[in-house]
C-alpha positions as CSV (number, residue, x, y, z in Angstrom):
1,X,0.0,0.0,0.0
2,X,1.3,3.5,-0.6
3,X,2.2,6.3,2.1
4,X,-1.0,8.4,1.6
5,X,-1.1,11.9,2.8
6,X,-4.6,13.0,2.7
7,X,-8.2,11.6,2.8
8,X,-8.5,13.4,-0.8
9,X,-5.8,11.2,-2.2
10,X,-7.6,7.8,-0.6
11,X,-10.9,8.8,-1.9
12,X,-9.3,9.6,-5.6
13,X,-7.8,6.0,-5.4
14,X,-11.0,4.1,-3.6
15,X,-13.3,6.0,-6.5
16,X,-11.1,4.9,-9.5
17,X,-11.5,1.3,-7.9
18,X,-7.4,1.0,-7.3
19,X,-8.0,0.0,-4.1
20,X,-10.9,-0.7,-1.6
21,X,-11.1,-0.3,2.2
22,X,-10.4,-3.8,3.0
23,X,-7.3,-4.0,1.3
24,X,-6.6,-0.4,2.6
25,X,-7.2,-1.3,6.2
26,X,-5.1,-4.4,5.4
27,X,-2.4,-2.2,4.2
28,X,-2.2,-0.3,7.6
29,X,-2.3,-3.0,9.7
30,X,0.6,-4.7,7.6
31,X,2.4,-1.5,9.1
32,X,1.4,-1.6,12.6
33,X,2.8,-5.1,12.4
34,X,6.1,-4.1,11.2
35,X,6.3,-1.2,12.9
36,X,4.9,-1.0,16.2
37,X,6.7,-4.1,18.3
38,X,9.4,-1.4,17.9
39,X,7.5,2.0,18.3
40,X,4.8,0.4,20.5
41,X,2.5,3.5,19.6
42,X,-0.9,0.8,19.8
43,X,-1.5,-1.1,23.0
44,X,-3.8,-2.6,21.3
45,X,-5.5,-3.2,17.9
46,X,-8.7,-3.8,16.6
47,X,-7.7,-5.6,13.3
48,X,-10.8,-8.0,13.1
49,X,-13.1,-4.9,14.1
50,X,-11.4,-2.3,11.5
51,X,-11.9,-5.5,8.6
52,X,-15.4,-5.5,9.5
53,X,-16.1,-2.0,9.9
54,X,-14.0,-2.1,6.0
55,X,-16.2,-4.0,4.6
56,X,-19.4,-1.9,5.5
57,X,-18.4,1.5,4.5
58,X,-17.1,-0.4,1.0
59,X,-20.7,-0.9,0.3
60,X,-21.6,2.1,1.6
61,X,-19.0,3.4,-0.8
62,X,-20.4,1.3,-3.6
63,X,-24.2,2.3,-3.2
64,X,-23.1,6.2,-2.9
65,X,-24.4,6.4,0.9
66,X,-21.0,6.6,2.7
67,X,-20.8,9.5,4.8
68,X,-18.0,12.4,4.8
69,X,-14.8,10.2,6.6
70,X,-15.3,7.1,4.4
71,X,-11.7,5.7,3.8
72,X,-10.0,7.5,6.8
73,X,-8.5,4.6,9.2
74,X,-8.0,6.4,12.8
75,X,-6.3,5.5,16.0
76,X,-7.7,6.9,19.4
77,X,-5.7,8.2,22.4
78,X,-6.2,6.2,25.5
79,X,-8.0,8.5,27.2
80,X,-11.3,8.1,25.3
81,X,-14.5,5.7,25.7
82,X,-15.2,3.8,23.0
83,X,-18.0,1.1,24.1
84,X,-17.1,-2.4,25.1
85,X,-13.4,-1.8,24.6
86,X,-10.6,-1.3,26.9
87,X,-10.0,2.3,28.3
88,X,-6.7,2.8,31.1
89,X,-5.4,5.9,30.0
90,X,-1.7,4.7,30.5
91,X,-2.0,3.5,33.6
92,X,-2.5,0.4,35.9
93,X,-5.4,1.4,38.1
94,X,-7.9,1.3,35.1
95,X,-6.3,-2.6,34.7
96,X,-9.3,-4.2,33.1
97,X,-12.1,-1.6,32.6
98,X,-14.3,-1.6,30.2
99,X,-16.3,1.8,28.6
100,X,-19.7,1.5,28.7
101,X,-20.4,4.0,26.3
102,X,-18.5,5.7,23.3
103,X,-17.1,9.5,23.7
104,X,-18.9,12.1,21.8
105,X,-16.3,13.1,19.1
106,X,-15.3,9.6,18.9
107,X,-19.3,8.5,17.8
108,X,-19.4,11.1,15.5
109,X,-16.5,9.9,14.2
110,X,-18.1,6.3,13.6
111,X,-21.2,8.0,11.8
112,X,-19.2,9.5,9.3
113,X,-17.9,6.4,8.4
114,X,-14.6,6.5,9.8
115,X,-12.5,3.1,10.5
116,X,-11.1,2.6,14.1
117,X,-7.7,0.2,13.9
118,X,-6.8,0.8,17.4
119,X,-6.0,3.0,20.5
120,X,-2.6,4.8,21.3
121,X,-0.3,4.7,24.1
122,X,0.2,7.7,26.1
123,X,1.2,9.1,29.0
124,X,-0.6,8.1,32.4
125,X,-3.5,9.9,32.3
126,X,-2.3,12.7,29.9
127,X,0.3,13.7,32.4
128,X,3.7,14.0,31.1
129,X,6.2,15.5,27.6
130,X,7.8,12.4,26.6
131,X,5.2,9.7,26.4
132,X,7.7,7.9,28.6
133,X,4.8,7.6,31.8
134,X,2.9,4.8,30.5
135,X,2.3,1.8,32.0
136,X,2.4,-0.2,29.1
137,X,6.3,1.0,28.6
138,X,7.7,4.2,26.4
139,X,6.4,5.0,23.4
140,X,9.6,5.9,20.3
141,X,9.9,8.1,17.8
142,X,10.1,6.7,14.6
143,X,12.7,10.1,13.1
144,X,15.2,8.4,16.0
145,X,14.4,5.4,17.8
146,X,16.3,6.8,21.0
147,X,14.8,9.4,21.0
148,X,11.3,10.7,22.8
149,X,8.1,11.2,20.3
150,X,6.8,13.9,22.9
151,X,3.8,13.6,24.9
152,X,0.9,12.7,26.2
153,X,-0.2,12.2,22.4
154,X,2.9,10.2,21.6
155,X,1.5,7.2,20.6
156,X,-1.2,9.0,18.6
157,X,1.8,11.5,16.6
158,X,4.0,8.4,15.9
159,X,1.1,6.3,14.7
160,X,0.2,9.3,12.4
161,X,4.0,9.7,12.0
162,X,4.5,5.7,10.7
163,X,1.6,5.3,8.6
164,X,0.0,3.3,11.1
165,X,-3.1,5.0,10.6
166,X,-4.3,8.4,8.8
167,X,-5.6,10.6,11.3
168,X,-5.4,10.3,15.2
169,X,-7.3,11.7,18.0
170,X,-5.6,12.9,20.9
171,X,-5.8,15.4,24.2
172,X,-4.4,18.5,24.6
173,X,-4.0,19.9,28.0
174,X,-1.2,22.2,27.6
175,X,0.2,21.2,24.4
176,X,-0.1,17.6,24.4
177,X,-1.3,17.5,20.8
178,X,0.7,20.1,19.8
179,X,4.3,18.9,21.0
180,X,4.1,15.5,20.1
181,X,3.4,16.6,16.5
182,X,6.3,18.9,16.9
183,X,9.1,16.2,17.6
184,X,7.1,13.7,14.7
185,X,7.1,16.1,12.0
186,X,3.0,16.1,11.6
187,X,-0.3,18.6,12.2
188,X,-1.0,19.0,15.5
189,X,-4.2,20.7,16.1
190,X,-6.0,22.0,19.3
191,X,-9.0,24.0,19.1
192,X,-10.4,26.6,21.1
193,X,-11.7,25.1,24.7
194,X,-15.1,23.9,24.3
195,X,-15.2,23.5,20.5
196,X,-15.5,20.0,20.9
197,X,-17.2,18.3,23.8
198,X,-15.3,16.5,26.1
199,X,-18.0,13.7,26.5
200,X,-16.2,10.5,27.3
201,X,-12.4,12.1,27.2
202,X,-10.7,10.8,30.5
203,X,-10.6,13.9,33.1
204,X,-7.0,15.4,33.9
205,X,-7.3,19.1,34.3
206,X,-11.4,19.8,33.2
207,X,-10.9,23.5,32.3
208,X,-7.7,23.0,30.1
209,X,-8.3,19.8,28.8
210,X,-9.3,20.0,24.9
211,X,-9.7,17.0,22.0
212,X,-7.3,17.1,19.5
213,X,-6.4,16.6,16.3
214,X,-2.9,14.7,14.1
215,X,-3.2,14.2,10.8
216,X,-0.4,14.6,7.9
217,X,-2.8,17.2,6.2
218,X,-4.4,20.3,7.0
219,X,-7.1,19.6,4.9
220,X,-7.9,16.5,7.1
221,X,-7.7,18.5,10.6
222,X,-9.8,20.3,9.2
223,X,-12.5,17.9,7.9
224,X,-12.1,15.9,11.5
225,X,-12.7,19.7,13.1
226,X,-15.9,19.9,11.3
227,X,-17.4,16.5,11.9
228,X,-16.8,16.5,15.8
229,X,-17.2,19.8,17.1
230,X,-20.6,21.4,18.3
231,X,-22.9,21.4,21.0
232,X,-23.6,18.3,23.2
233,X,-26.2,17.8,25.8
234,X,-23.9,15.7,27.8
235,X,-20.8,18.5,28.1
236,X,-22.5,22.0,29.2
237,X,-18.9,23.1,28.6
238,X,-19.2,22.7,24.8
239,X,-19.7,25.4,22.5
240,X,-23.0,26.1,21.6
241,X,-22.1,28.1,17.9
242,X,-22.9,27.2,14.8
243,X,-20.2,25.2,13.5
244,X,-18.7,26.6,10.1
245,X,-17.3,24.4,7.3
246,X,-14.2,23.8,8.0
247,X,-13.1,22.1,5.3
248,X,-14.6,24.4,3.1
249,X,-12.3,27.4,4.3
250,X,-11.1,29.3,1.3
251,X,-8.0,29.9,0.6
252,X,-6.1,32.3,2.5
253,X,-5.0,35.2,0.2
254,X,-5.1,38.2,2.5
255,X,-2.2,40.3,3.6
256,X,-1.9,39.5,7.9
257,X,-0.1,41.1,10.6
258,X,1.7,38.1,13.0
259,X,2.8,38.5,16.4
260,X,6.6,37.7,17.4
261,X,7.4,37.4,20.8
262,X,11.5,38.5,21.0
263,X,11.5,37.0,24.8
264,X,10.9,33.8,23.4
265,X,12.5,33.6,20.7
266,X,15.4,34.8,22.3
267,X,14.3,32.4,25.3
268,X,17.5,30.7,27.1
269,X,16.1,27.3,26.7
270,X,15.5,27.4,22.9
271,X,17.8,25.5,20.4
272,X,19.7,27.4,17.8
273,X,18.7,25.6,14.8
274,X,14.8,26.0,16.2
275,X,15.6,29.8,16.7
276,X,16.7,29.7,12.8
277,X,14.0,27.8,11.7
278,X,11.5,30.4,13.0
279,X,13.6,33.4,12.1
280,X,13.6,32.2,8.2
281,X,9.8,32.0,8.7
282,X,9.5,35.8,9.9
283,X,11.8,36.8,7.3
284,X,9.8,35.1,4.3
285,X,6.5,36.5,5.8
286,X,7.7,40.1,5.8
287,X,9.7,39.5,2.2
288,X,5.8,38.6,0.7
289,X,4.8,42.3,2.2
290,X,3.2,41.2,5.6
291,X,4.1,43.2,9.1
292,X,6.0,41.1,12.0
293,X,4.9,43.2,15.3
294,X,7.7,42.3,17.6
295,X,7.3,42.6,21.4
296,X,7.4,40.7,24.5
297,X,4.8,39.2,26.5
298,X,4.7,40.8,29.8
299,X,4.0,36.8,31.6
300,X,6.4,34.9,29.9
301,X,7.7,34.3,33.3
302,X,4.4,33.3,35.1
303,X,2.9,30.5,32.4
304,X,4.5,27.4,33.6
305,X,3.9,27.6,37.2
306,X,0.3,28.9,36.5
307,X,-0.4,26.1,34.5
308,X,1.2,23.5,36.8
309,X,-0.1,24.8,40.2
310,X,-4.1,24.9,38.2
311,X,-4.0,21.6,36.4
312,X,-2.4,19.5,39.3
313,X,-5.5,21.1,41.4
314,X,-7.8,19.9,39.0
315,X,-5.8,17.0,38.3
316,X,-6.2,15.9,42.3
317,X,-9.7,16.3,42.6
318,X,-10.4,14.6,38.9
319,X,-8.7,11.6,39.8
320,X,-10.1,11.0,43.1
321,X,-12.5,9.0,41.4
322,X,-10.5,6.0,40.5
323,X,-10.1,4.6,44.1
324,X,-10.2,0.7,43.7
325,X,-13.5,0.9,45.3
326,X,-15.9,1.3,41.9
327,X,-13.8,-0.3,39.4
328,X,-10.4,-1.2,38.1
329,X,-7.3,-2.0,39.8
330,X,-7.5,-3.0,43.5
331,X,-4.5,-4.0,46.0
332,X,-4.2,-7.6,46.8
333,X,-2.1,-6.1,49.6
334,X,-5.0,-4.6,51.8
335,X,-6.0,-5.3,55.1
336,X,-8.6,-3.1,55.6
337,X,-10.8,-0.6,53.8
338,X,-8.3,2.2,54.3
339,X,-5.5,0.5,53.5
340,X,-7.7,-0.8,50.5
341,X,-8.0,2.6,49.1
342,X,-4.3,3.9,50.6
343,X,-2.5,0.3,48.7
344,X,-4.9,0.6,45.9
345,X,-3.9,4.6,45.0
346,X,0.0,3.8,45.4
347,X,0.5,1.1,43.7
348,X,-2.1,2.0,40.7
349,X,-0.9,4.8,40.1
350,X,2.5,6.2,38.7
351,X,5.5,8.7,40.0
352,X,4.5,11.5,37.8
353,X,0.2,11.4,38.4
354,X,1.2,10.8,42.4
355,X,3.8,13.7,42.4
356,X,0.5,15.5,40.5
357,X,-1.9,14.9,42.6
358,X,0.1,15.6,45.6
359,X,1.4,19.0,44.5
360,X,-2.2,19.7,43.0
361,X,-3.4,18.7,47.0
362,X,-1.4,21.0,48.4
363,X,-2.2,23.8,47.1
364,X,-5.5,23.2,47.5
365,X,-5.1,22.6,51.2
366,X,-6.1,25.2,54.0
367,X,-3.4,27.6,54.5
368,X,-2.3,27.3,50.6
369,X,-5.9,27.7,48.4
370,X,-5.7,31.3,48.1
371,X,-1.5,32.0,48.3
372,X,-1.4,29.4,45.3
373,X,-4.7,28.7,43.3
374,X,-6.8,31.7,43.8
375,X,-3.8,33.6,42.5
376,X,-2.8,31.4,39.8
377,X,-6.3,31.9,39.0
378,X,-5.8,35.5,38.6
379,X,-2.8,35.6,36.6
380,X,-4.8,33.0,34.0
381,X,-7.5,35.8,33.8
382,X,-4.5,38.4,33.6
383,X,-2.7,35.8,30.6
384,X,-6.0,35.7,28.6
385,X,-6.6,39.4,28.4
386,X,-3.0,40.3,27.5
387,X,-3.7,38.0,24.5
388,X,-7.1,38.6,23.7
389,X,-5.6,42.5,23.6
390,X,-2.7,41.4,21.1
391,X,-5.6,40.3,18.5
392,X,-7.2,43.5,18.3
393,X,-4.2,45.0,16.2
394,X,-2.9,41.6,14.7
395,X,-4.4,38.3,12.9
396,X,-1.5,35.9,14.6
397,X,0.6,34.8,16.9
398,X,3.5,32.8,15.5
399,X,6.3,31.0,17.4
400,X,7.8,27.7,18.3
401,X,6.2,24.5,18.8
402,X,8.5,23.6,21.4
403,X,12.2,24.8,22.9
404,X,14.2,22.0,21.6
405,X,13.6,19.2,19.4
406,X,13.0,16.0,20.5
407,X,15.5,14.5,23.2
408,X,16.8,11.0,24.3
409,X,14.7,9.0,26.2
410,X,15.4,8.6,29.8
411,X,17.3,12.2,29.8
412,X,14.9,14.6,31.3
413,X,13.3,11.4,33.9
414,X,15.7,12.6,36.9
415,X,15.1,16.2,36.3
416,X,11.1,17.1,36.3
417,X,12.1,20.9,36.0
418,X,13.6,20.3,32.4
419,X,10.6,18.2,30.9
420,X,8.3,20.7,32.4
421,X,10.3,23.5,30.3
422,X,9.4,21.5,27.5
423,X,5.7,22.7,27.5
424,X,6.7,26.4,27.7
425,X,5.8,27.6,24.4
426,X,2.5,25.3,24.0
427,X,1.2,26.0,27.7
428,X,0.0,29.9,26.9
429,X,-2.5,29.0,24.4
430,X,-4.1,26.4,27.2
431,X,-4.2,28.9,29.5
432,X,-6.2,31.7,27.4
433,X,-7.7,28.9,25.8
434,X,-7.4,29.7,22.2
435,X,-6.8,27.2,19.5
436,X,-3.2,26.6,18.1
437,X,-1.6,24.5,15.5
438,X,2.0,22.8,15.1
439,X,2.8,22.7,11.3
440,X,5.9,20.8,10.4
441,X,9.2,23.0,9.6
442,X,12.0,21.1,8.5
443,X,14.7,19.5,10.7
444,X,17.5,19.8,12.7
445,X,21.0,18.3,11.6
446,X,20.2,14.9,12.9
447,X,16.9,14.5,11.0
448,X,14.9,15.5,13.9
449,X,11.8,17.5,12.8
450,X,11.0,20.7,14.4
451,X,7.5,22.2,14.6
452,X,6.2,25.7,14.4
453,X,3.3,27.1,16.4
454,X,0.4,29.4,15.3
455,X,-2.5,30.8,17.5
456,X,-5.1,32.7,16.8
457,X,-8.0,34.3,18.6
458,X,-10.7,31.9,20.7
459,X,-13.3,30.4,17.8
460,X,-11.5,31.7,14.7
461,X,-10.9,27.5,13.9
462,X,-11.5,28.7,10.1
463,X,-9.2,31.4,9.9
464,X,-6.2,29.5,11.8
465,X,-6.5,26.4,9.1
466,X,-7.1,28.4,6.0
467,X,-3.7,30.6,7.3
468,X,-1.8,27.2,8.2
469,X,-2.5,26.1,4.8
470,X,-1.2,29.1,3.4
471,X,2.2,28.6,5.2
472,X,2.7,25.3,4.4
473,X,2.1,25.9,0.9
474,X,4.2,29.5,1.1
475,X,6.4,29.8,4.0
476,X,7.4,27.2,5.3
């Protein structure tokens, strides 16, 4: 089977009868066989399912009734229902469950046809930059097999990444779409908060957390953007606006003023050759006649540890839930019922989601609530308006993906300061909640692709894909 790159180039091939969606599905699973006993990007796959599934939307296909994903084969993030499969979200206290229900974007998905081959390691609960917190072992990256694919959407960006599958759905919390896609060399989309409903995602920090997108196209985030965003009477948090065509987004053809922040990309933790890579994209975008506002932004300083100290709240009162009580793992070990719950917790759970919920504890505690989260609150509120301010004058912010390309696995696992500097760039579009894309821009000297970021202002979806067309097509 060949490397496709678009839906539009499967349905060209499925239409002139070259191939059908058995054989395609075939052809993908050929490559998770090769591929992921090395990668491990799938912790499991659904190769009987997908066949089946195949075979359907073929005569859907054949009787002209196949709806608007027909031919796209999709892996889902461990962190979403899908009915009567497996759901642990990377970790070992959801060892055995079972969802009884399917996540909203993920049905829609299945109504538009779309073929499910399987669902993606990640990081424990959505917690970590490295995809190197699962359970079921690290995920690799197929640009450099010692090397990190990013995280928590690792799984998802290599499968994307290693023609696995076409499209994947992930999570972004505070650039977990985004930085994975970075380090892989593919789209990484995350919309505005509340786009898409968060029906049946696995909770990690409720009022960052946001479904996201990896595909090799545009055109296909796009597409995947349109079929599973709107309103949802089981997520009061999703958006009730209309949704526009996505896919239909013309062509961008305007003249734009972009954003560039100097104290970032003159940050002390950004690599050289990402520094160049982003400079040659200002430089081209001003050559074709467009303005570059350069400035700093005033709370550079103050997005990590407002990120960390809100979602790790969140984070501790989300996961209180899975307590060996209801359902999934439960100690052998326990003597009681508080050491049932105490055993169950520390031994279910992971370094990185107990160091979470611990620091998220604390500063919810009495003493800490308002020295901590009531402030970090503040400056969140005092983040969003400095950006919503900044699109008044200017159509985009551009910058990088991430501060370094992707790094060695088991090199940042002693020093959580580090891997939390790796989400610096990604976190500030979380916080204001505003959608953002990573569009592939070329590598470093060791092959190693590098990602710029774009974000626009909250609900503009159209007018950030029709732009990131543009510069893959122009700039980049």
């Amino acid at each position: 089977m060949k490397n496709y790159h678009s839906l539009s180039q499967i349905k060209t091939d499925l239409d002139a009868g070259t191939i059908n969606c058995t054989e395609l599905v075939q052809g993908y699973l050929s490559n998770i066989e090769q591929k992921n006993p090395s990668l491990n990007a799938l912790t499991e796959v659904y190769a009987e399912e997908a066949l089946a599934q195949a075979k359907e939307v073929q005569e859907k296909i054949n009787q002209g009734k196949a709806g608007r994903l027909a031919g796209m084969v999709v892996t889902i993030k461990d962190v979403f229902c899908h009915k009567d499969h497996s759901l642990q979200s990377g970790s070992k206290i959801l060892e055995g469950f079972k969802s009884q229900f399917t996540a909203t974007p993920i049905q829609r998905m299945l109504e538009e046809d779309a073929i499910i081959i399987g669902r993606n390691n990640c990081d424990e609960f959505a917690m970590g930059s490295s995809n190197e917190n699962s359970y079921f072992g690290p995920v690799k990256n197929e640009a450099g097999e010692n090397k990190v694919p990013g995280g928590s959407s690792g799984g998802s960006a290599v499968a994307v990444q290693s023609d696995m599958c076409l499209v994947s759905m992930g999570s972004d919390t505070g650039g977990s779409v985004r930085q994975p896609a970075a380090f892989c060399g593919v789209i990484g989309f995350k919309p505005s908060y509340g786009r898409i409903s968060r029906h049946g995602l696995t909770a990690y920090a409720s009022s960052f957390d946001c479904v996201g997108i990896l595909s090799k196209s545009v055109d296909d985030a796009a597409l995947v953007l349109e079929v599973v965003s709107g309103a949802d009477e089981y997520d009061h948090t999703a958006s009730q606006s209309k949704v526009p065509a996505f896919s239909k987004a013309p062509e961008w053809s305007e003249k734009f003023k972009v954003v560039s922040f100097d104290n970032i990309n003159s940050h002390e933790a950004i690599d050289p050759q990402i520094k160049s890579a982003v400079d040659q994209v200002f430089a081209k975008v001003e050559s074709e006649g467009n303005t570059v506002n350069r400035m700093d932004f005033n709370f550079l300083k103050y997005v990590l540890p407002t990120y960390y100290i809100l979602t790790t709240a969140e984070a501790s009162a989300n996961l209180s839930r899975f307590d060996g009580v209801k359902y999934g793992y439960r100690s052998q070990n326990a003597r009681d019922l508080e050491s049932m719950y105490k055993k169950s917790r520390s031994e279910g759970f992971g370094e990185e989601v107990i160091k979470r919920i611990l620091l998220g504890t604390y500063v919810l505690s009495e003493g800490f609530y308002d020295a901590y989260y009531t402030k970090a609150q503040k400056v969140r509120r005092l983040i969003r308006d400095e950006m919503k301010q900044l699109f008044a004058d200017n159509d985009f912010i551009i910058m990088p993906t991430t501060p370094t390309p992707a790094f060695d696995l088991n090199s940042h696992d002693r020093d959580p300061l580090q891997m939390y500097l790796e989400d610096i760039f990604t976190v500030q579009a979380s916080l204001a909640g505003m959608p953002a894309i990573s569009i592939p821009c070329g590598t470093d000297k060791d092959g190693m692709p590098i990602g710029i970021q774009v974000i626009c202002n909250s609900f503009e979806e159209e007018k950030l894909l029709s732009f990131s067309k543009y510069l893959q097509d122009h700039i980049i």
